[in-house]
N, C-alpha and C positions, 0 to 999 in steps of 0.2 A: 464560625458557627457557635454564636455564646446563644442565644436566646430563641424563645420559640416564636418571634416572628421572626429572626434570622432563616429557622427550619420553614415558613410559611412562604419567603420571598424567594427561598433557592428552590420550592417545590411548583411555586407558580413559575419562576424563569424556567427549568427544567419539563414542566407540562404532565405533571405526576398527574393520573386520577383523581377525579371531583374527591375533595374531604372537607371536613366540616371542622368549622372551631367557633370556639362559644364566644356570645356575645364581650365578654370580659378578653378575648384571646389567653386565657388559660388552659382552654382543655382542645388538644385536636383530636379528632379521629376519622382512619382510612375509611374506606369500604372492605375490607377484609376484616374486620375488628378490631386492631391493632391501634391506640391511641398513646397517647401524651399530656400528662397533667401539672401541670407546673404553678402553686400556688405559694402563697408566703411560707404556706407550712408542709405540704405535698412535693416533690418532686418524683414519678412515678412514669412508666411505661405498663401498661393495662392491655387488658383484651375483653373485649365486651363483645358478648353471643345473646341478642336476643335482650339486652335488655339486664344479663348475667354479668355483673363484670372483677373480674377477678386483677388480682394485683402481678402483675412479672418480677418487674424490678425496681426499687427503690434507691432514691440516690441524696446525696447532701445537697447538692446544687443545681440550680436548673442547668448552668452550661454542662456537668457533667450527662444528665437528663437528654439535655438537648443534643451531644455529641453521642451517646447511645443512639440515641435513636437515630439519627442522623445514619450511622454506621450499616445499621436494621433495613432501612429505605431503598440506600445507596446499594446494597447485593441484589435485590429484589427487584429483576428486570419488570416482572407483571405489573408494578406498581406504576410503569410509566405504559402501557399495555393499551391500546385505545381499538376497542370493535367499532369499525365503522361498517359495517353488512352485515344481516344477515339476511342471504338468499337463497329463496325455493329453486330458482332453476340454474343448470352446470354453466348455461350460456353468459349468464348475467355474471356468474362469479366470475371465469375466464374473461371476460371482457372488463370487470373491475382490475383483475391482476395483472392485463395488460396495459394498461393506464397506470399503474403503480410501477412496472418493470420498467415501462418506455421513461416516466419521468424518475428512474433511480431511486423511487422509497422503497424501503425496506419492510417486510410483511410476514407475516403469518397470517396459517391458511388451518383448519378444520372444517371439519363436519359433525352434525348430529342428529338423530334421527329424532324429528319432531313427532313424530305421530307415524302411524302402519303406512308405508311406502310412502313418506314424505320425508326426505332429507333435507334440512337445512345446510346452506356453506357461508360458516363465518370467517370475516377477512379483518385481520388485526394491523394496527399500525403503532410505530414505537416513537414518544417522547412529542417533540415539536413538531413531527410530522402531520399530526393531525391537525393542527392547522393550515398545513396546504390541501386538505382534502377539499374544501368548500373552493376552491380557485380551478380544480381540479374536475366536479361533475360536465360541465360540458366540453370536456376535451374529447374531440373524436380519438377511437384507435387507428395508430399506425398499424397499418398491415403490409407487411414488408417480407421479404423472402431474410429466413436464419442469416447469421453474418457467416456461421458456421456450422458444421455439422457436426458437432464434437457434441454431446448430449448433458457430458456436464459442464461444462461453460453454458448452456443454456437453461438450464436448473435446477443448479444447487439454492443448498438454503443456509442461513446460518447457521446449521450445524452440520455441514457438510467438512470434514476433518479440514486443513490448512494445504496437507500435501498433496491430499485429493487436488485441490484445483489448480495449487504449483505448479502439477502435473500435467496434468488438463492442458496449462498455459501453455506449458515447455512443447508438449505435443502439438498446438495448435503452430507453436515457430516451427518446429523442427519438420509438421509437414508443408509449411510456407516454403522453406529451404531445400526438401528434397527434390518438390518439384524442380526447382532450379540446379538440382544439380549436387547438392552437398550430400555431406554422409550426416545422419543424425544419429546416438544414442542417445535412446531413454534410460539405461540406469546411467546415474550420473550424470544429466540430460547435457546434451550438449549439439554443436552442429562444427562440421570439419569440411576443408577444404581446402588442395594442397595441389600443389604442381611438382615440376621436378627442380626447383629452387626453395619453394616456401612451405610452410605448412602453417594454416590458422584454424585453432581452434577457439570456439566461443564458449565459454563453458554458464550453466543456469546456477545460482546458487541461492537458498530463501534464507530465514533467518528463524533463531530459536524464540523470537519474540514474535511468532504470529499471532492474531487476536483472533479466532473464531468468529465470525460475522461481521470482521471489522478492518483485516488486512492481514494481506496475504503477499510477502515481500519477494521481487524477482530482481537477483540480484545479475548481472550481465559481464562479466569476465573472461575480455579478449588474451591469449598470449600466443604469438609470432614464432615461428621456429626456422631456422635456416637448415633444409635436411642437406647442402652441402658441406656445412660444418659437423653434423650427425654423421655423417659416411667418414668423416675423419676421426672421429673417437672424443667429439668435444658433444658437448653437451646441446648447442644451438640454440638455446633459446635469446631471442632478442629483446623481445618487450612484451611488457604483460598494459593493463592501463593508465598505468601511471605514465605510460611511455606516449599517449594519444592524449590522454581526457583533462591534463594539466595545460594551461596555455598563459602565455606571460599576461600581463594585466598591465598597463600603464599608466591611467590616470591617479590612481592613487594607490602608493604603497600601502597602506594599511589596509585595502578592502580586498575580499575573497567575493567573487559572483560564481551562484552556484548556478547551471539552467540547467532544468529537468529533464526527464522524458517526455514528459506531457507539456512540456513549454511553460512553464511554470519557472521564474527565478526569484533567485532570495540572495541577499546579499549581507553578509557580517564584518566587522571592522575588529580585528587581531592589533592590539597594541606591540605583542611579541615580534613580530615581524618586519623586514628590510625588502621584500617583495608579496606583492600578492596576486592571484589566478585566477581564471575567467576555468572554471571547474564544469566539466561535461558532467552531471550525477547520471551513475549508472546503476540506480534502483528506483525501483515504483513500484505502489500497492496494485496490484491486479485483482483485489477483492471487488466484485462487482463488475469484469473488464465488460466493455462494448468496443464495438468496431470500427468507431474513431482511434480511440485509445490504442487497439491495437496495431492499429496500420503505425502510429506514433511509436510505438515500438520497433514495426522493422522499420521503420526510417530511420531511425536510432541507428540498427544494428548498419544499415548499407551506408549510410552517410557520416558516422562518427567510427564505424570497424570495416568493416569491410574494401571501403574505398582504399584504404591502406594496404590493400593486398597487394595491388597493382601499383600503387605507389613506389616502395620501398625496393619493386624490380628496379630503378631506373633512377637515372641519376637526380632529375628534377627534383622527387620525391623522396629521397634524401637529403638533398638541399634545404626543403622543404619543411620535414620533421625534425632537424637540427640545428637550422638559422634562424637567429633573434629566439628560441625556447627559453622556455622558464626550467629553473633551478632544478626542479622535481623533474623533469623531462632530460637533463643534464645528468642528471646522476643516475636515476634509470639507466641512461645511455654508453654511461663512462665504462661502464663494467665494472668498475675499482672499487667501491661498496657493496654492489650487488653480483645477481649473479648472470647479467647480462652479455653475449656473445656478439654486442650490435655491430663493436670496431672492428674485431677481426672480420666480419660477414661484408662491412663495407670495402674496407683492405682486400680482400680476396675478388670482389665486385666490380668497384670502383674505385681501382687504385691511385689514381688523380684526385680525390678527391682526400685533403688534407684533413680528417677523422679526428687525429689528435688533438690538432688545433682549434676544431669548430667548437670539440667538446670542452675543453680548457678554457675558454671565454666565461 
C-alpha cells in the first residue's frame, strides 16, 4: 500500500462505500467526510463538512499519507456498511432477513421512526456482500420448521459475546446426547458415558482467539478411562486424541492430510519428517452453525469417538487401534512417555494379546 491508487484498488476489491476521487486521482473523499490529498506538495488527511475543510494530518510522503489512512478505513467496519432496505412494513423486513439468513449473509437490522406512527426498518449488508443482493431478489423463502429450539442458536447477532454461542452449541450436543442416554455437564461442558469397564468422557473446549461476528471455535476432546485400573489405585486413563485422530499415511512421507469436521481437507508437506498422517481435525467455527453442519458434528462425535467405546471392550478392536498405527498413536499408547494406562488395561483384558510387541514396532 505505497500510493493512493494502491488505497483506490484495495477499496474497490474490498466493496467500501461509493467515494469520490478527482479527476487528476489526487484527492479522495468518503461519505463521511474524511478524505486524502496527495499532491507534489500536499500530502495530507482532511475532513470536509459542508464544503468546510479542515486539515487532520500531514505527512512527508504520500506512502506514509496513504499507509495512514489506509490504517483509518481498515478499523471502520461502517465504511464497508451497505443499506439495502428500507422498509414501511415488519412483514417485508422479516422476509428480506430470511433470504439473507437462509443464504448465510451477514446483516444488520434498525429501525426509525420516519414520521407519527410510521416506522421504517433498515436492513444493512457488510463488504462484497452486497453484490449478491441483485442475484438474491427473486429468491423465494424457505419456510421450514427451526433445526432447533435453542433461541440463541437462532438469533444471535454479531455482537452476541463468543461464549454465549460456544454455549449455546455445547447445549445444543449435550441435549443430542442426553436423550440417548449420556450424562452431560454444562460448566466445563461436556458429555460422559461409562459402563462397568470404560469410562468416555468428551470434553467441549473454544479458544482465547474467538473473533466476534466472525468465529467462534469448538474444540472436541475425547479421553478413555479404564475404571478397572481406577478401583486398583492407578490412575486409568488410556488415551486422550492423539490415541484415535492420528492414522498412518502411506503414499507419501513427507505429507500430513488434515480432514475436517465439515469435510473440508487440506494437506501440507513437512520436510522435517520420516512419516506422515491422515489427521481427523477436531475443531470447527460454529459461528453461524446450521443443521447441516451440525448433524456433521455428531457424526464426528459417534463415528471418529464414540464407536471406540465398544471397540476397545474386545479384542478385534484392539487389534484394530494398534496394528499398522502411526508413531503418534504408538507412543500415546506405549505409556513410556506419556501418561497412558493403555498396556496394563490390555494385559488385565486380553492377556493373549502380545501388548508389548505390537507397541515396540
Amino acid at each position: 500500500m505505497r500510493t493512493i491508487n494502491d488505497l483506490v484498488n484495495f477499496m474497490n476489491d474490498k466493496c467500501y462505500q461509493k467515494f469520490t476521487l478527482t479527476s487528476d486521482g489526487t484527492e479522495l473523499q468518503l461519505n463521511n467526510g474524511f478524505g486524502l490529498k496527495c499532491t507534489k506538495e500536499t500530502f495530507e488527511i482532511g475532513y470536509n463538512e459542508r464544503g468546510n475543510k479542515q486539515s487532520i494530518e500531514k505527512f512527508k510522503t504520500e506512502t506514509e499519507a496513504v499507509v495512514a489512512f489506509y490504517k483509518r478505513i481498515k478499523s471502520n467496519k461502517l465504511l464497508r456498511r451497505h443499506c439495502i432496505g428500507v422498509l414501511k412494513s415488519k412483514e417485508s423486513f422479516t422476509e428480506l432477513t430470511a433470504i439473507l439468513k437462509s443464504n448465510h449473509i451477514r446483516f444488520e437490522q434498525d429501525s426509525i421512526l420516519y414520521a407519527e406512527n410510521d416506522t421504517r426498518y433498515r436492513v444493512f449488508v457488510f463488504g462484497c456482500d452486497v453484490k449478491r443482493i441483485d442475484d438474491l431478489k427473486n429468491t423465494p423463502v424457505k419456510t421450514s420448521i427451526p433445526w432447533t429450539d435453542n433461541k440463541i442458536l437462532l438469533s444471535y447477532s454479531e455482537y452476541t459475546p463468543c461464549k454465549i454461542i460456544f454455549q449455546a452449541v455445547c447445549d445444543e450436543i449435550g441435549k443430542n446426547y442426553s436423550e440417548k442416554g449420556y450424562r452431560y455437564s454444562r460448566s466445563g461442558p461436556k458429555i460422559t458415558i461409562e459402563n462397568e469397564k470404560i469410562k468416555l468422557e468428551i470434553n467441549f473446549w473454544s479458544s482465547g482467539s474467538n473473533m466476534p461476528g466472525q468465529s467462534v471455535n469448538l474444540k472436541i476432546l475425547p479421553s478413555f478411562y479404564s475404571k478397572q485400573l481406577k478401583q486398583s489405585k492407578i490412575d486409568g486413563f488410556l488415551f486422550g486424541h492423539t490415541g484415535i485422530f492420528y492414522h498412518k499415511y502411506l503414499d507419501n512421507s513427507k505429507k500430513t492430510i488434515v480432514n475436517t469436521i465439515f469435510g473440508e481437507t487440506f494437506e501440507r508437506t513437512t520436510e522435517h519428517t520420516n512419516e506422515s498422517n491422515i489427521i481427523d481435525g477436531h475443531n470447527c467455527n460454529v459461528y453461524g452453525l446450521q443443521k447441516e453442519n451440525f448433524e456433521k458434528i455428531l457424526n464426528f462425535i459417534d463415528t471418529k469417538i464414540i464407536v471406540w467405546f465398544e471397540k476397545i471392550q474386545n479384542k478385534n478392536g484392539i487389534l484394530e487401534l494398534t496394528e499398522n498405527a502411526s508413531k503418534m498413536r504408538l507412543w500415546t499408547l506405549n505409556g513410556k512417555e506419556s501418561n497412558s494406562d493403555f498396556v496394563p488395561y490390555v494385559k488385565l483384558n486380553f492377556p493373549d494379546v502380545e501388548i508389548d510387541n505390537i507397541l515396540e514396532k
